[in-house]
Each structure stands twice: as C-alpha cells, then as structure tokens.
C-alpha positions as CSV (number, residue, x, y, z in Angstrom):
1,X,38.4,30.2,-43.4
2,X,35.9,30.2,-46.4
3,X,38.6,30.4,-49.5
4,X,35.5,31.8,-51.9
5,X,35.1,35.4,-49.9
6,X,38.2,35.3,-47.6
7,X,35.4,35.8,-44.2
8,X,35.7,33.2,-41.2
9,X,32.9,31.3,-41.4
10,X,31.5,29.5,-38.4
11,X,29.8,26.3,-38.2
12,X,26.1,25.8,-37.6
13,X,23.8,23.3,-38.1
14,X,21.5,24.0,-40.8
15,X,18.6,24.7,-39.2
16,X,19.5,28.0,-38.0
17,X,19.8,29.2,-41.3
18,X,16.0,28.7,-41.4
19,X,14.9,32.1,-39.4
20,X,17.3,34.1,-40.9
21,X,16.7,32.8,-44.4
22,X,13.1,33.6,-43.3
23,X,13.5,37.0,-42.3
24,X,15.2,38.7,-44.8
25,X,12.9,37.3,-47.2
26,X,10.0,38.7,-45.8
27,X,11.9,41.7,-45.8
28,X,12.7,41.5,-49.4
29,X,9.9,40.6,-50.7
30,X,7.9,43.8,-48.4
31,X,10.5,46.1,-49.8
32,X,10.4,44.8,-52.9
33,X,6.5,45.0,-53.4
34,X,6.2,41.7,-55.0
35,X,3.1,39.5,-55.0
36,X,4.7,36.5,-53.3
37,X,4.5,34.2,-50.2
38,X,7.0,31.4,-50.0
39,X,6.9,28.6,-47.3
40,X,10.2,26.9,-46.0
41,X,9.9,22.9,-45.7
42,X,12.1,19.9,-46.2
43,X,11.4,17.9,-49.1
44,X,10.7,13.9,-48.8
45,X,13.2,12.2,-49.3
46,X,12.5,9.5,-51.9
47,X,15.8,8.5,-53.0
48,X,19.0,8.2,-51.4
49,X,20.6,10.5,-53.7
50,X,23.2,13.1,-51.9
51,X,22.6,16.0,-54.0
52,X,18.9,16.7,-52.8
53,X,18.6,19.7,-50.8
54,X,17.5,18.9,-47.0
55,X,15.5,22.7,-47.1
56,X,13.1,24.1,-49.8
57,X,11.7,27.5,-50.0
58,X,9.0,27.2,-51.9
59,X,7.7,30.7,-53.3
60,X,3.8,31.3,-54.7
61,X,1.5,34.2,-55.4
62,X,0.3,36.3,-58.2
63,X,3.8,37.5,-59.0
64,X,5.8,34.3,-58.9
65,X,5.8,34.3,-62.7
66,X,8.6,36.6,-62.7
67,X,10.4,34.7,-60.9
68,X,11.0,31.6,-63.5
69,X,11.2,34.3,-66.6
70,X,14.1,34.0,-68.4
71,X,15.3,30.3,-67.3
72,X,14.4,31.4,-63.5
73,X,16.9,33.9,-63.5
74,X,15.4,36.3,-60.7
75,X,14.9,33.0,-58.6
76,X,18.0,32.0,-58.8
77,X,19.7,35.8,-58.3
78,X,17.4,35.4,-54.9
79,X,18.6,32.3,-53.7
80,X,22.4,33.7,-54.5
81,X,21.5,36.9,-52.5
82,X,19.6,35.6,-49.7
83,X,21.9,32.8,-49.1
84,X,25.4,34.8,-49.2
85,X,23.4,37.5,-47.0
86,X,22.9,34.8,-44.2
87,X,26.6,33.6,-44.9
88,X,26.1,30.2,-45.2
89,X,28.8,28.5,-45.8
90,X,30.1,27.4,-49.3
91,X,30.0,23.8,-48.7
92,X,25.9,24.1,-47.3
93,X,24.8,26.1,-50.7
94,X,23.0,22.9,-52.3
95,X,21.2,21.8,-49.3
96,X,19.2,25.0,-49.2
97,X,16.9,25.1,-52.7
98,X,14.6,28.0,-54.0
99,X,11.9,26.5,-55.7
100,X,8.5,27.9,-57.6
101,X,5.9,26.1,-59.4
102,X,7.9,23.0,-58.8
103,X,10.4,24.6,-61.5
104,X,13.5,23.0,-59.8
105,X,12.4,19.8,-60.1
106,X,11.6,19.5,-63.0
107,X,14.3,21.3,-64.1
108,X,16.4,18.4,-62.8
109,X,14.2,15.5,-64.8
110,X,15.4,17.9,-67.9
111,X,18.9,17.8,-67.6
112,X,19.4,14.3,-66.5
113,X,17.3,13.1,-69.7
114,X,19.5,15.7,-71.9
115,X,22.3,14.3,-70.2
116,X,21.3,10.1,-71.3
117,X,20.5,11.7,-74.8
118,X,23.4,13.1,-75.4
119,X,25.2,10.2,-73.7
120,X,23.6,7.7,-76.1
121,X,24.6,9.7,-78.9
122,X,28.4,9.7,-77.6
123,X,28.2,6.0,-77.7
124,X,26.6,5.4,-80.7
125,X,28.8,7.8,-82.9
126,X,32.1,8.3,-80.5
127,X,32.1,11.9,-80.7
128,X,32.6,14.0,-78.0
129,X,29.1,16.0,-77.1
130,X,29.1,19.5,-76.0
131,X,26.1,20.9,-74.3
132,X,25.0,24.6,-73.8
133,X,26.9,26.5,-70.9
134,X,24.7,26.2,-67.2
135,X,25.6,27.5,-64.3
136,X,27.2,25.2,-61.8
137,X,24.1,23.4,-59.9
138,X,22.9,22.2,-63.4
139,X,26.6,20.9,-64.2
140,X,26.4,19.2,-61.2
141,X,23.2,17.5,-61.9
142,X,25.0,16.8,-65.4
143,X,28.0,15.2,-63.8
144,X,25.7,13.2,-61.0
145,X,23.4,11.5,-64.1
146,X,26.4,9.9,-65.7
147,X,28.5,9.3,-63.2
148,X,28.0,5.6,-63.1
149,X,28.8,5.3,-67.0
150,X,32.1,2.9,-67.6
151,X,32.2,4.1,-71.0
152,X,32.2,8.1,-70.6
153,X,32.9,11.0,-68.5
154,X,32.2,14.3,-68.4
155,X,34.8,17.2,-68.6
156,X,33.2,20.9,-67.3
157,X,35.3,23.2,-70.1
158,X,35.6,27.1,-70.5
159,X,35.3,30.1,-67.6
160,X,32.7,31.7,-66.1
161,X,29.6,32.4,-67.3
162,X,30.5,30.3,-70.6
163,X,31.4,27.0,-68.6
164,X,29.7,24.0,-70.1
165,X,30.1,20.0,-69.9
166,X,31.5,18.0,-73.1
167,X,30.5,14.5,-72.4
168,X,32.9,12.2,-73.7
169,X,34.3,8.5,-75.0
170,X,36.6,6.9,-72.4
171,X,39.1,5.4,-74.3
C-alpha cells in the first residue's frame, strides 16, 4: 500500500510508464493548446550517481518558455500531474525527469555549487548556514553534494512549502 495517497499500488517496471506518460501528454498539451512537443529518452549515463533519472521528457517548441517562468514552476506542476495521473509509485518519482531547455540540469550544477559555497563558508566561520526553502528534489540534490563531508551535515528544517536545508558544523 502506497502510505502517501492510501491507493494499492502495483508494481511495474518502468518502462510501462513510458506510453502512458506519453499519452496523456499529448492529450494535455492538445487540450491545453500549447506550442510544445516533447520527446521521451533516457539520458547517458555518465556517472554512477543513483539520483539520475533513467527517463527524460524533454519538452521544446515556441511555447516552452512558459514552462521555466517563474523557477520552472508550470514544468514542474506538469511533471507532479502527469506522473500522479499514471500512478507511479512514490518510490519511482525521481527516475522519471521533465526537462526543457536543458533547465534540469543545470539546475542541478546550481545547487550543488550553492551547496560547496555555503559549505565552505560553514567551515570557515562555524556557523550554521541556512539556504532558501526548495522543494524536495532540490533538497535532495542538496543533501547528495555534501554527503561525503566528515565535517558537516545537513538538517532539512520547517513544513511544507517553507522546508529548507541548514548546513551545519559536526561537532
């Protein structure tokens, strides 16, 4: 039983989620009258890092502008929708990635150089650093970057839409 929405779940391998995925987004996007293809493709591997999605759905067109407005905010609402539509299961979420302009990715190369600034800066002065609240897959990347750092550790504080990381001396 999937504890987040109290529905049983089965299992499936991943790629059936593909066709589904792929359907209701050409639905959407008809309905929806938006300027946008998108393409569905697994992304090379290049590092043996287990956060990487194994599927990318890689949108394009004359409206995909809209989609990274406001810190991607539609694209991300899209990926929520169309992903809790095909009811993937909560564990699977991360290996399925919406992605435009290569936003995602870079994205990622962001955080993970906020997260060694900020890290230095917890080092050098031994105050506790508190970065702007993220939604969980950012947090995540947060948490992954400085994992492997003897003398910190990050702590996600506060609820909801105000969660954020403090990074932290370990004393």
């Amino acid at each position: 039983m999937d504890s987040q929405n109290g529905a049983n779940i089965p299992e499936h391998p991943l790629e059936s989620y593909v066709e589904p995925i792929n359907a209701l987004l050409k639905k959407i996007l008809h309905e929806s009258g938006l300027a946008l293809s998108f393409a569905v493709h697994r992304p090379p591997q290049t590092t043996s890092e287990d956060d990487l999605p194994e599927f990318v759905i890689d949108f394009k067109g004359a409206d995909a502008d809209l989609l990274l407005e406001r810190n991607a905010a539609l694209l991300d609402a899209l990926e929520h929708v169309v992903l809790k539509a095909v009811r993937l299961r909560e564990e699977h979420l991360r290996k399925f990635a919406f992605d435009c302009h290569d936003w995602r990715r870079m994205r990622i190369e962001e955080l993970r150089l906020t997260a060694q600034v900020a890290a230095e800066r917890v080092l050098e002065t031994g105050d506790p650093f508190v970065l702007s609240p993220m939604p969980p897959r950012e947090r995540r990347i947060i948490h992954l970057a400085l994992r492997d750092q003897p003398k910190l550790r990050t702590v996600s504080e506060g609820v909801g839409p105000e969660r954020h990381i403090v990074i932290v001396p370990n004393r």
